[in-house]
C-alpha positions in Angstrom: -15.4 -42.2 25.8 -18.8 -44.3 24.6 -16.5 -45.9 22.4 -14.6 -47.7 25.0 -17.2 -49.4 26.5 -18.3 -50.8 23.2 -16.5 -53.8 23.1 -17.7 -56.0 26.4 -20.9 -54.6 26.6 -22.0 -56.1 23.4 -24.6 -58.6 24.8 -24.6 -60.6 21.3 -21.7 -61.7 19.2 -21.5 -59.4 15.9 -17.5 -59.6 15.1 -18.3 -62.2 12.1 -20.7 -60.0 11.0 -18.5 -57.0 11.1 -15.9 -58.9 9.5 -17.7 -60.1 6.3 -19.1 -56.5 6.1 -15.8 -55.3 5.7 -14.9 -58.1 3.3 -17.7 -57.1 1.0 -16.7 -53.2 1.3 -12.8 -54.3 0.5 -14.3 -56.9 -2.6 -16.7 -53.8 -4.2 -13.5 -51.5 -3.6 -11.3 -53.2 -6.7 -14.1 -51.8 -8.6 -15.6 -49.1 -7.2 -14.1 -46.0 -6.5 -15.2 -43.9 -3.2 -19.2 -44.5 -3.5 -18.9 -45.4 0.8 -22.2 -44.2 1.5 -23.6 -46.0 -1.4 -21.6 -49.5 -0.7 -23.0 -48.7 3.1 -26.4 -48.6 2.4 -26.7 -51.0 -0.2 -25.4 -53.7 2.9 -27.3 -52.3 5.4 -30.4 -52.5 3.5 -29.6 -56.1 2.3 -29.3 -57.0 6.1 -32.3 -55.2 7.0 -34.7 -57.3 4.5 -35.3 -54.0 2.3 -35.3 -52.6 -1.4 -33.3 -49.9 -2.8 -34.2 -47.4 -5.5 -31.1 -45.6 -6.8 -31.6 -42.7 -8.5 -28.1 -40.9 -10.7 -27.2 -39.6 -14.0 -25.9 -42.8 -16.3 -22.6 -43.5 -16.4 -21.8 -43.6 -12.0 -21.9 -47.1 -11.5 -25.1 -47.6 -10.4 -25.8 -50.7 -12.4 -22.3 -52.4 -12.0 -22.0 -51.5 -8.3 -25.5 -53.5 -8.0 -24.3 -56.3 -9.9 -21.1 -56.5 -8.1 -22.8 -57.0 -4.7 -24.9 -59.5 -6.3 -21.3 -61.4 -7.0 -20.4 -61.2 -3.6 -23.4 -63.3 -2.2 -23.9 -66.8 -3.2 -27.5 -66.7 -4.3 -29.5 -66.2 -7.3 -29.0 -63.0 -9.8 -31.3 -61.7 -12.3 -31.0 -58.6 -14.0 -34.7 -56.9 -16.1 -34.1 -54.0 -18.3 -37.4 -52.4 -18.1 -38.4 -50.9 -21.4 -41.8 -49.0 -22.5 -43.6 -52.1 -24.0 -42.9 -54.2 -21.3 -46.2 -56.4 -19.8 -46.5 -57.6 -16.3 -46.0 -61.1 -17.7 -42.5 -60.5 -19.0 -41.2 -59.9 -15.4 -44.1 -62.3 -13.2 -44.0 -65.0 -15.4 -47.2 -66.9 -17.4 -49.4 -70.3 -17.7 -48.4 -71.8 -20.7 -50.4 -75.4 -22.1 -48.1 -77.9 -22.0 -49.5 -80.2 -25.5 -48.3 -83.5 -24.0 -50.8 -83.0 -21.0 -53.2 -80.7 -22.1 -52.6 -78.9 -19.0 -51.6 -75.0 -18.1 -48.3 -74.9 -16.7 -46.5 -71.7 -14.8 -43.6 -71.0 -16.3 -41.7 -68.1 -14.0 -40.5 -64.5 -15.0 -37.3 -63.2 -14.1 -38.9 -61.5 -10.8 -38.4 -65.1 -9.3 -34.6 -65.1 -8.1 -33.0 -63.9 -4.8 -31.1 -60.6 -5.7 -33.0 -58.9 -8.8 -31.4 -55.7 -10.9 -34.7 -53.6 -12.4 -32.6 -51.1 -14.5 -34.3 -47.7 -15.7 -37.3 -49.1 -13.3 -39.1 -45.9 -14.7 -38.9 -46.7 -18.1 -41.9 -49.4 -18.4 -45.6 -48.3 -17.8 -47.6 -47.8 -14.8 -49.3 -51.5 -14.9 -45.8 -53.0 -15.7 -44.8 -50.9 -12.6 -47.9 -52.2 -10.3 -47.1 -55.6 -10.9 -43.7 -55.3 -8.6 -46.3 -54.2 -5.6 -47.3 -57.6 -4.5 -43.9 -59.4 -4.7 -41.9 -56.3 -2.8 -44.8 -55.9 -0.1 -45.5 -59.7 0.6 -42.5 -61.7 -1.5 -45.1 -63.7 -2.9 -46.9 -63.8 -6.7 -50.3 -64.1 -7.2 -51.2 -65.7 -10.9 -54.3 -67.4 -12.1 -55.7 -67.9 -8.3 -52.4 -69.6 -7.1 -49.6 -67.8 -4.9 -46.3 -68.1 -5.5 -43.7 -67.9 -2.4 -40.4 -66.0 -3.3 -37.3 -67.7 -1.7 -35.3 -66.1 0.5 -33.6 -63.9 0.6 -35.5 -61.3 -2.0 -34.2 -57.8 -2.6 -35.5 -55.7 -5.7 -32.2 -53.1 -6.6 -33.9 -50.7 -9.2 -32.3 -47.5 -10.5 -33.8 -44.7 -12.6 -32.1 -41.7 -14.2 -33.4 -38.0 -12.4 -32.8 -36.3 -15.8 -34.5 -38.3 -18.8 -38.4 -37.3 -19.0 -38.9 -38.2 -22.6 -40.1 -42.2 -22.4 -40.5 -42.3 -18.4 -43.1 -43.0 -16.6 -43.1 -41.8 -12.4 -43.1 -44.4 -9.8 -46.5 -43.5 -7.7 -46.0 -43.2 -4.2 -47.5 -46.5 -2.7 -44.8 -47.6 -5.3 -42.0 -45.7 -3.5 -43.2 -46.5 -0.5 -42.3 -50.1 -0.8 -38.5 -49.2 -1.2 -36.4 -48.8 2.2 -34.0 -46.6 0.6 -33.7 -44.2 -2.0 -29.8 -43.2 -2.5 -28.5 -40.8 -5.2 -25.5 -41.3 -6.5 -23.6 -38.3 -7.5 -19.9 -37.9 -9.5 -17.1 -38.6 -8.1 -14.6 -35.8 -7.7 -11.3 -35.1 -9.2 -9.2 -37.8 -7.5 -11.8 -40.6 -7.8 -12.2 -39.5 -11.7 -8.5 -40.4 -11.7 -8.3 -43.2 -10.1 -11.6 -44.7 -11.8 -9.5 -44.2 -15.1 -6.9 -45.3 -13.8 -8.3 -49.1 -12.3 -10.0 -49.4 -15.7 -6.5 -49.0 -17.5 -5.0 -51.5 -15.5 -7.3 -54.1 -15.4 -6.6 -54.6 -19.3 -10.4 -55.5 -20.5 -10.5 -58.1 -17.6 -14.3 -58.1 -16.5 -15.1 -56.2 -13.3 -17.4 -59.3 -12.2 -14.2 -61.9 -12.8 -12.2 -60.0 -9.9 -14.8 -60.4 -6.8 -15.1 -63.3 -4.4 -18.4 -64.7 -3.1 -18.1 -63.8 0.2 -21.8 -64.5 1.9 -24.1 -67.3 1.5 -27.6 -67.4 2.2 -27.4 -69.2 5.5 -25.0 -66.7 6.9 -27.1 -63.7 5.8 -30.2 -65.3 7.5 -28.1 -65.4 10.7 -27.1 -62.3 10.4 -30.7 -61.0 9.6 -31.7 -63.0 12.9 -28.6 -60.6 14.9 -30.4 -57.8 13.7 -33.7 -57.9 15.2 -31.8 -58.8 18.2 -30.0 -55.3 18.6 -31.5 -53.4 21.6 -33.5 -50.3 20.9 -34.6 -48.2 23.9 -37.4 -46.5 24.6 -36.0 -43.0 23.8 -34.6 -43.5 20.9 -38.2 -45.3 19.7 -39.8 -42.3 20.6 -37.1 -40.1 18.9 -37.9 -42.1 15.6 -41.5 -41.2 16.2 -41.0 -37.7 16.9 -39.1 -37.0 13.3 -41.6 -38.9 11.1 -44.2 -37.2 12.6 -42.9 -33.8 12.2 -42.8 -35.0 8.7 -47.0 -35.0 8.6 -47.6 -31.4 9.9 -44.3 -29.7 8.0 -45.5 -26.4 6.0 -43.2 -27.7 3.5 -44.1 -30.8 2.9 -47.4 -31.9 1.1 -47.2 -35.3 2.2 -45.0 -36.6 5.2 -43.8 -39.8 6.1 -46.1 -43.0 6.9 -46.1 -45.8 9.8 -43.7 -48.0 7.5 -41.1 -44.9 7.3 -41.1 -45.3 11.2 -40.3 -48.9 10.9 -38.0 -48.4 8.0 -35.8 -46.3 9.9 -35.5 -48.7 13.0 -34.9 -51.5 10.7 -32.3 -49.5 9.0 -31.0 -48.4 12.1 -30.6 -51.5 13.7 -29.0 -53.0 11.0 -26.4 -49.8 11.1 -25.2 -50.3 14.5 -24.7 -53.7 13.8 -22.2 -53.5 10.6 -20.6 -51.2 13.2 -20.2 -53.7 15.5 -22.7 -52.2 18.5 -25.7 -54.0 19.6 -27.5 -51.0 20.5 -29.1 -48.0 18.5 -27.4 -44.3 19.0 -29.2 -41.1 17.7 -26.3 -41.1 15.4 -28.0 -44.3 13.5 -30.8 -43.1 13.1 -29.5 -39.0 11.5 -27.8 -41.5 8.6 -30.8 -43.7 7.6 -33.7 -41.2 7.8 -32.2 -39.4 4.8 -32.4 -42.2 2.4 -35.7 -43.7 4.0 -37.7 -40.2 3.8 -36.2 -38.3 0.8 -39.0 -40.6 -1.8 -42.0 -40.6 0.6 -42.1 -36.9 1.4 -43.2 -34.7 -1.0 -42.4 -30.6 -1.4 -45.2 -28.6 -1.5 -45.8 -27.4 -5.0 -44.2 -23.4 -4.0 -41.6 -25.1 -2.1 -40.5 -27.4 -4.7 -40.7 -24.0 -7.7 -38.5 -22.5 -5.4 -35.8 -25.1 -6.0 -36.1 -26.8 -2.1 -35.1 -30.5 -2.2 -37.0 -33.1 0.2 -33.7 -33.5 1.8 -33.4 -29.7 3.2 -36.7 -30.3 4.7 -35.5 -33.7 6.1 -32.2 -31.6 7.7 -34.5 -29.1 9.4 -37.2 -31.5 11.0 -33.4 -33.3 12.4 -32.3 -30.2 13.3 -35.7 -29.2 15.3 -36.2 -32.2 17.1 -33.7 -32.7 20.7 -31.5 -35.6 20.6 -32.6 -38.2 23.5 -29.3 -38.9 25.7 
């Protein structure tokens, strides 16, 4: 029955915007096979201004999807394979002397693009790592006392394998932190093995980034950002969004709950998933599909919990479970 009413109470005009959504979900699908959550989030996060970690085995398309959603906005792509003997000045870039001059000249890292791939982002050391904090917190570079501005619009896609511990080094948690989502990507099942096989025979060696169509330019995405902050959020479901991350900081299973930018991680997010659905208004039901992704890397188990084989997601299900849906 609340679906009904949708359509001329929407108070701003989100059609184009649910449109090109589905555009970009029909482009990625030539390619991808099932992966809907992942294809979801990974738009709803672009909208929302955010980063995404993405955590699965090798082999599940992490990297491709990424690069394929890259294809489908008309902006900037750079891809950094991060590798043990990485430095901070192979991704930030460095003053070089220019002879003719005599002069140091900055000469930018890959870092400085609009949508930028950070593959095995737990393969280079912990000071390779910390020099991502400034440019993900602020989108700016700080080098030799001058600052950089990133141009928008900046989104850092990193994926990391859960299995390999031989060469990795863990993100820390301000690190984490600075990600809106973390999604795992898991195997398909026996249909989408088939069909995965299947598109890959009958493409005939034609690359997968040949086949998609730039469907977004920057300008359009900054309207659409600017439709975002526009959706209306009432009062109870800010106050439901309060009430879950701060069962998250008194849980007996969790060691460490969510912070203040979790809170505004999941409005963002939220916001951002009514719109791709065509609503200008948040529903509780927004808000049970992004708080998954936004808490499951900045709550941590309690060290019996987490021997016991309990994933932060079972905690995140009870705290849902526990806490009454506003209406």
């Amino acid at each position: 029955m609340e679906n009904n009413n949708l359509n001329f109470q929407n108070r701003i005009d989100l059609e184009k915007l649910k449109n090109t959504v589905t555009q970009i979900k029909e482009e990625l699908g030539k390619i991808i096979v099932g992966q809907e959550q992942f294809i979801d989030l990974l738009i709803v996060a672009l909208l929302a201004d955010g980063h995404v970690l993405i955590e699965g085995v090798p082999g599940v398309a992490k990297t491709v999807t990424a690069k394929l959603l890259a294809k489908t906005i008309a902006t900037n792509f750079s891809r950094i394979q991060f590798t043990p003997d990485l430095m901070p000045s192979d991704i930030l870039g460095t003053s070089v002397l220019n002879m003719k001059t005599s002069d140091f000249e900055f000469k930018p890292g890959p870092i400085f693009s609009n949508l930028v791939l950070i593959d095995e982002i737990n393969r280079a050391p912990a000071k390779t790592q910390a020099a991502l904090f400034e440019v993900m917190d602020e989108r700016q570079v700080s080098i030799d006392g001058t600052t950089y501005k990133m141009e928008p619009p900046f989104m850092v896609l990193a994926t990391q394998n859960p299995i390999e511990q031989e060469g990795t080094y863990a993100l820390p948690e301000a690190q984490l932190d600075r990600f809106l989502f973390k999604i795992n990507v898991g195997y398909p099942n026996l249909d989408e093995e088939v069909q995965i096989i299947q598109t890959h025979h009958d493409r005939k060696g034609e690359l997968p980034q040949s086949m998609i169509k730039t469907l977004l330019t920057t300008s359009d995405l900054t309207a659409y950002r600017s439709k975002i902050f526009e959706v209306i959020v009432e009062e109870k479901i800010i106050k439901y969004i309060a009430q879950l991350i701060t069962k998250t900081r008194n849980h007996p299973h969790l060691y460490l709950g969510g912070s203040p930018r979790a809170s505004i991680s999941v409005l963002n997010a939220s916001k951002a998933f009514a719109a791709i659905n065509g609503r200008d208004f948040v529903i509780p039901e927004d808000i049970k599909k992004v708080i998954y992704p936004v808490l499951r890397h900045r709550v941590i188990l309690t060290p019996e919990r987490e021997m016991e084989g309990m994933t932060t997601d079972k905690v995140i299900e009870m705290i849902v479970q526990s806490v009454e849906v506003p209406r």
